[in-house]
Steps between C-alpha positions, in 0.01 A plus 500: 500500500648265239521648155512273198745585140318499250777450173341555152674363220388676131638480187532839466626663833740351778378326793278734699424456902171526619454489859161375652405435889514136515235436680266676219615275259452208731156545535402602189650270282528100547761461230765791741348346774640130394800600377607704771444184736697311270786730533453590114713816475785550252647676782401330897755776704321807292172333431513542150205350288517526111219575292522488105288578198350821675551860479603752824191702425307128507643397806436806696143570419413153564712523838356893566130318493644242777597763752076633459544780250347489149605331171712808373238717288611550095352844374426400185366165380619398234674145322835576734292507825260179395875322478652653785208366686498162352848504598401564898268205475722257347753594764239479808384143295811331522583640874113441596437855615105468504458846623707623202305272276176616624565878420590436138203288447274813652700728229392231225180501575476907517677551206269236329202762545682803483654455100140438412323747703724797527382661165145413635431310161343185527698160421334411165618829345840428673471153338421621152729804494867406421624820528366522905796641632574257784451219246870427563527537879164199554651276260802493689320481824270252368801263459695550742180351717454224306868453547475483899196276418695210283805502661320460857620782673179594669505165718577645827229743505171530642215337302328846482788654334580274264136470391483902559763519196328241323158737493688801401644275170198317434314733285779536253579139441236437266689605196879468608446160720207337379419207793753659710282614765275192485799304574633652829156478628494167517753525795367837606279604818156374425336816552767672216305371198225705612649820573673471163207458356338808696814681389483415122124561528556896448726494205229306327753170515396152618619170543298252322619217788756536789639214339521588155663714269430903601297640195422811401085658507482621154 
């Protein structure tokens, strides 16, 4: 079995070595997969491949999920696990691990719901209450999606999960992205105007065309 080096290079710690079956990353990834063809190592006796701009902890969750166990699990959820997770993404992004990509976008989408439901408050209370305690926590969430939206880092995925995460955002762009949604649905799934709409339909929020501007039912 042929084992590949993984060398990190960080700012703040000396080179670390990662190893990973070859073959995993072969298959999983068409950016390791061409650049092992090409002979792309910074080390050919050792196979030695260096990575920079990522974390240990980054690189190894997003590797753990290759070899079929779970995203590792963060007990609490708070702004240092939203970035951590960001972090995996960006990482599994630029090395096109869509199976990495696919969990965080299932984690988006659940913690979407559960910072608005959790208190078992509705969202229009949420939405007039600046004080709600996890205020913070969905702003920051709330970008960091519309981040992975602008800077297309969703284009690898499935239709249904990019239009999935789309849903989950939709009913909050009204105020902080006015148009936003209206916009991606122009190159969205035809079908995903109407189950935003169907979505948006419960938290007494329409949009006045698919086309338009999203405007809120006063």
């Amino acid at each position: 079995m042929t084992w590949v080096n993984l060398i990190l290079k960080t700012e703040s710690k000396p080179d670390q070595t990662i190893r990973v079956m070859k073959f995993v990353l072969d298959l999983s990834s068409p950016v390791f997969l061409a650049a092992f063809k090409e002979n792309n190592f910074s080390n050919a006796a050792s196979l030695e491949y260096v990575i920079t701009g990522y974390s240990e902890t980054v690189v190894k969750s997003a590797i753990r999920r290759l070899n079929g166990y779970a995203l590792d699990d963060i007990e609490n959820f708070d702004a240092e696990a939203i970035e951590f997770y960001m972090e995996v993404y960006l990482f599994a992004n630029e090395y096109q691990l869509t199976s990495v990509k696919r969990d965080i976008i299932e984690r988006l989408i659940f913690w979407m719901s559960h910072l608005w439901h959790n208190d078992g408050s509705p969202l229009v209370k949420h939405k007039e209450d600046e004080n709600y305690r996890h205020r913070p926590l969905f702003e920051q969430l709330f970008e960091s999606i519309i981040t992975l939206y602008d800077s297309s880092a969703l284009y690898d995925l499935d239709t249904s999960y990019k239009d999935s995460l789309l849903i989950s955002t939709a009913r909050f762009c009204d105020k902080k992205k006015p148009g936003y949604v209206a916009e991606k649905c122009k190159s969205a799934d035809e079908n995903i105007p109407i189950a935003i709409s169907s979505s948006l339909q419960s938290w007494d929020i329409e949009i006045a065309t698919f086309y338009n501007p999203v405007v809120r039912t006063e």
